[in-house]
C-alpha positions in Angstrom: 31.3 17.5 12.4 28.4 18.8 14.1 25.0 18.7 11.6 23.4 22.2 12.5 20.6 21.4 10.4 19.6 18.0 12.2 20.3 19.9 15.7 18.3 22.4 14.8 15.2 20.1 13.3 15.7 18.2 17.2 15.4 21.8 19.2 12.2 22.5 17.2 10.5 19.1 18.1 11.5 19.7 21.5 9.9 23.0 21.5 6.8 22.1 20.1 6.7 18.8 21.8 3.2 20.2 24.2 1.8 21.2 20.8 2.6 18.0 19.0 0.6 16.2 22.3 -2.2 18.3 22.1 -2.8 17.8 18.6 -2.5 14.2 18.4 -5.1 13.4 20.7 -6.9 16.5 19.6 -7.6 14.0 16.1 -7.5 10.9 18.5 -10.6 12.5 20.3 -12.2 14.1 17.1 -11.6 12.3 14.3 -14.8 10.4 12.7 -13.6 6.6 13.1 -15.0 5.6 9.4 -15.7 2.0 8.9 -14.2 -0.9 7.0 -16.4 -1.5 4.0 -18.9 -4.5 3.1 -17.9 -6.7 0.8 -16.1 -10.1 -0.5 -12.3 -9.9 0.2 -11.5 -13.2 -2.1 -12.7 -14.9 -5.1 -11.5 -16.3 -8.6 -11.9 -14.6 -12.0 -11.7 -15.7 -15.4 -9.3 -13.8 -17.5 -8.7 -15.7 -20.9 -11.8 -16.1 -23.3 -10.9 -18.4 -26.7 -12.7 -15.7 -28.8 -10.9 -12.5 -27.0 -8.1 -12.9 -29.5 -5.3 -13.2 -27.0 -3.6 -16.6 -26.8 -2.9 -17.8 -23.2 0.6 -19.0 -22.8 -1.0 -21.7 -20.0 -3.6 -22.2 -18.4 -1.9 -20.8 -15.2 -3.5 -18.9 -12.6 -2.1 -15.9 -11.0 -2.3 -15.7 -7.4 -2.4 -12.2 -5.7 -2.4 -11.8 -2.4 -3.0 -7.8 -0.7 -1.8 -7.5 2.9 -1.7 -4.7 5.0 -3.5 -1.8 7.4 -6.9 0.2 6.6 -6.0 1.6 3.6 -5.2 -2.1 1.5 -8.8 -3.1 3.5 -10.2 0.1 1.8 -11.3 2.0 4.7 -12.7 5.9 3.0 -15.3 3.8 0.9 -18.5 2.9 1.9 -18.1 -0.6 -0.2 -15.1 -3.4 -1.6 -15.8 -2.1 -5.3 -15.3 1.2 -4.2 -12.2 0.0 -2.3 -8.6 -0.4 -3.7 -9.2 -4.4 -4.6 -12.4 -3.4 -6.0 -10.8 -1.0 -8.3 -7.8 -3.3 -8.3 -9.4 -6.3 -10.0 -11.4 -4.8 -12.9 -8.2 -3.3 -14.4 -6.4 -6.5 -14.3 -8.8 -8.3 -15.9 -8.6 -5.7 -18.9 -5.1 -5.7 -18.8 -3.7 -7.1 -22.1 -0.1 -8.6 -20.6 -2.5 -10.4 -17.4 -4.7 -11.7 -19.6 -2.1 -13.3 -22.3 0.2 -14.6 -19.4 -2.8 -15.7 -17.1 -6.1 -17.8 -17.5 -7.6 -16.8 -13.8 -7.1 -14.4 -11.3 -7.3 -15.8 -7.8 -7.5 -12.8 -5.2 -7.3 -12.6 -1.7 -6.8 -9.1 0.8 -6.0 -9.8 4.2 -5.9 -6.4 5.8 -6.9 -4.8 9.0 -7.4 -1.2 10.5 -4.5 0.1 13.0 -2.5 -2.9 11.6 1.7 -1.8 12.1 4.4 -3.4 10.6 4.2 -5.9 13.8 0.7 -7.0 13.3 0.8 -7.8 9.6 3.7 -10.0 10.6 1.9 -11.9 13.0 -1.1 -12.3 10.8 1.4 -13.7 8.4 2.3 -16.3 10.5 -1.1 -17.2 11.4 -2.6 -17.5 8.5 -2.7 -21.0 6.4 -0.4 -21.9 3.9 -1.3 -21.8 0.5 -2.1 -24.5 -1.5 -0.3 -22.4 -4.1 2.8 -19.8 -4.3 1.5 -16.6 -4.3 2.5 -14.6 -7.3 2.6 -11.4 -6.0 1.5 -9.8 -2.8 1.1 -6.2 -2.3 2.0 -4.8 1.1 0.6 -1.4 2.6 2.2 -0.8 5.8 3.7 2.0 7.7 0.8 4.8 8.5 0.5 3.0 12.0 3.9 2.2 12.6 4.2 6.3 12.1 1.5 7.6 14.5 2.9 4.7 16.8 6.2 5.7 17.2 8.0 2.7 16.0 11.3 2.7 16.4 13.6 2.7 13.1 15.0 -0.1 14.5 11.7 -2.0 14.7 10.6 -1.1 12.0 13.3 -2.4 10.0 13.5 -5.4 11.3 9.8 -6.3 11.1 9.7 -5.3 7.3 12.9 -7.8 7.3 11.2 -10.6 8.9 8.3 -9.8 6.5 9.7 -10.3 3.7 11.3 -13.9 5.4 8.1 -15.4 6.0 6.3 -13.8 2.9 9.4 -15.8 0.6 9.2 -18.7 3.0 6.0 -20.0 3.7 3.9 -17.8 1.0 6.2 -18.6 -2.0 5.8 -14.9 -3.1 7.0 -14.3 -6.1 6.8 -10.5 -6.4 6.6 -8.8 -3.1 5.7 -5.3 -3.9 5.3 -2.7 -0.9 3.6 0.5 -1.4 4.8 3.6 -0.5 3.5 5.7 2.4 1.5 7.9 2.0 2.0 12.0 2.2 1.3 12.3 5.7 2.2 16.1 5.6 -1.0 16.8 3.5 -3.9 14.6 5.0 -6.4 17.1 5.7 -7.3 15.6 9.2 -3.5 16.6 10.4 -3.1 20.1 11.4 0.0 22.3 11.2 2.9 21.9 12.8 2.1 18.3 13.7 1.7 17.3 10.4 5.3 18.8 9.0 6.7 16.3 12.3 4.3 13.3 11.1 4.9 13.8 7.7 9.1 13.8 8.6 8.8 10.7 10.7 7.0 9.0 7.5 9.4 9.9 5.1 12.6 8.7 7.6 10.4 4.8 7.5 10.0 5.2 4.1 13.6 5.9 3.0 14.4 2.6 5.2 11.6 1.1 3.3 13.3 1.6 0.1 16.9 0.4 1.4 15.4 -2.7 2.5 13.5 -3.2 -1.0 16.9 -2.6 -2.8 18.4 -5.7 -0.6 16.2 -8.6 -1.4 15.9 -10.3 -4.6 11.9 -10.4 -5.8 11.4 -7.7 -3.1 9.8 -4.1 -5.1 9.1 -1.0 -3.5 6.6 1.1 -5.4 6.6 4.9 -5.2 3.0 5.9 -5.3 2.6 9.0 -7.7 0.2 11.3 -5.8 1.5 14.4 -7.7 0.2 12.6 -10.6 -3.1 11.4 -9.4 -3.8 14.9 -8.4 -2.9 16.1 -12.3 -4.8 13.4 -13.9 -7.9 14.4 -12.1 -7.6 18.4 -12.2 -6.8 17.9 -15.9 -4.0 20.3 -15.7 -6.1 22.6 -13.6 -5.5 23.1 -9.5 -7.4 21.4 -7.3 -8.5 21.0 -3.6 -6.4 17.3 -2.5 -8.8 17.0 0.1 -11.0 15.1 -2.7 -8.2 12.4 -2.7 -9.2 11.8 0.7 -12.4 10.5 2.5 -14.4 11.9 4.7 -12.2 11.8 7.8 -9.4 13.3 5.9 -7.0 10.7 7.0 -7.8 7.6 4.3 -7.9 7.6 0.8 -11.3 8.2 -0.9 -12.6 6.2 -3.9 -11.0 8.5 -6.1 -7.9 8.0 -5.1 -8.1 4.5 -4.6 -8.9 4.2 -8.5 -5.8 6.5 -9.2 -4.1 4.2 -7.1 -5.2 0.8 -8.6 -3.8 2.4 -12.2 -0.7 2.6 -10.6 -0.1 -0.7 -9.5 -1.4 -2.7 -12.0 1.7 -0.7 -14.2 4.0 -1.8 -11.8 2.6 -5.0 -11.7 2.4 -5.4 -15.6 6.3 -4.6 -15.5 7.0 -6.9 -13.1 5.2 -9.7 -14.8 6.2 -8.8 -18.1 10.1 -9.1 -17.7 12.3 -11.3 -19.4 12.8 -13.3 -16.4 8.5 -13.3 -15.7 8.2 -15.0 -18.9 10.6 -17.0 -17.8 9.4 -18.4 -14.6 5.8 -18.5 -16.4 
């Protein structure tokens, strides 16, 4: 049986194919290329104090690695602290179930702007095998592999091979990939070309998902954006362009801090589970 609806979707790219063109190198051209900010991108913090009241279970240290493209290297903030790790790190350290599992927090973000699905892979394998397993690694991949083109295909079987050498020779724990973003509503994509962007996005991130569900100590995390947006307005409407930076394509601080909230709860459940404690 014919699907009208996914004929019907095709004609319309087709149609506005010369439109779609335009507009993408219409941003390409105009689009203020915004730095990645200053800052340290490792170090080692002290989480357990022997007045704080929480007893340590060991005197392990957790090991978190964050991998990805410009928005894990905090690209929208003029500075690390303003960044996601930045915002990243100070809730963890606060966070009652880190602190009472782990004595430090060793931190690392490896994470470049325009990085695809294909590039994080390679830095993967380039980079130097730990002296410890990783605990958990956050992944943020899949705005370039969208504004690429990358096949489905490819981009399957790089988030595949990922997950190989991230389980292989970084003796990660918790993989946890983050969602893509809503493409649709970045400010810097105009209409229709962001309704075909935003499409494209959602068709990776549905394979994203799949892939997640297959693998054993593989998580995907659904970022909440409809709840960052109601946190900050209060309950009250708001204009989501102040979720994103300057260029209107990359998160801003704000939502970077919204962001950090979220995956520390993810994390917490992770590391809190019957079979964390476990493994502790």
């Amino acid at each position: 049986m014919v699907d009208t609806n996914k004929l019907t979707s095709i004609a319309k790219d087709v149609l506005f194919a010369p439109v779609y063109l335009y507009q993408g190198r219409k941003i390409k051209r105009e689009t203020v290329r915004l730095p990645e900010p200053n800052g340290e991108r490792h170090g080692m913090v002290e989480l357990s104090k022997a007045d704080d009241g929480l007893s340590s279970k060991s005197q392990e240290t957790l090991n978190l690695m964050v991998v990805g493209d410009s928005a894990a290297a905090g690209v929208g903030s003029q500075t690390q602290q303003e960044a996601l790790v930045g915002k990243l790190i100070p809730i963890l350290e606060q966070n009652a179930v880190i602190r009472s599992n782990f004595a430090q927090l060793n931190w690392s973000l490896q994470a470049t702007t325009g990085h695809t699905s294909f590039d994080i892979l390679r830095r993967l394998y380039v980079l130097p095998t730990p002296d410890q397993p990783i605990d958990v690694m956050l992944l943020s991949v899949g705005v370039n592999d969208t504004t690429s083109n990358v096949s489905v295909h490819q981009w399957q079987q790089q988030i595949e091979d990922t997950i190989d050498i991230a389980q292989r020779k970084f003796g990660v724990r918790e993989l946890i990939f983050l969602s893509l973003p809503p493409m649709a509503q970045m400010p810097a994509i105009p209409s229709p070309l962001n309704n075909f962007v935003g499409a494209k996005a959602s068709i990776l991130d549905e394979i994203l998902q799949k892939v997640c569900a297959a693998h054993d100590g593989v998580n995907y995390m659904a970022t909440d954006f409809a709840r960052m947006i109601k946190e900050h307005g209060n309950g009250q409407p708001i204009d989501i362009a102040v979720m994103f930076a300057s260029d209107g394509f990359h998160p801003s601080s704000l939502m970077y801090g919204y962001w950090a909230q979220q995956i520390v709860e993810n994390m917490t459940q992770l590391l809190d589970s019957p079979t964390a404690q476990t493994d502790c």
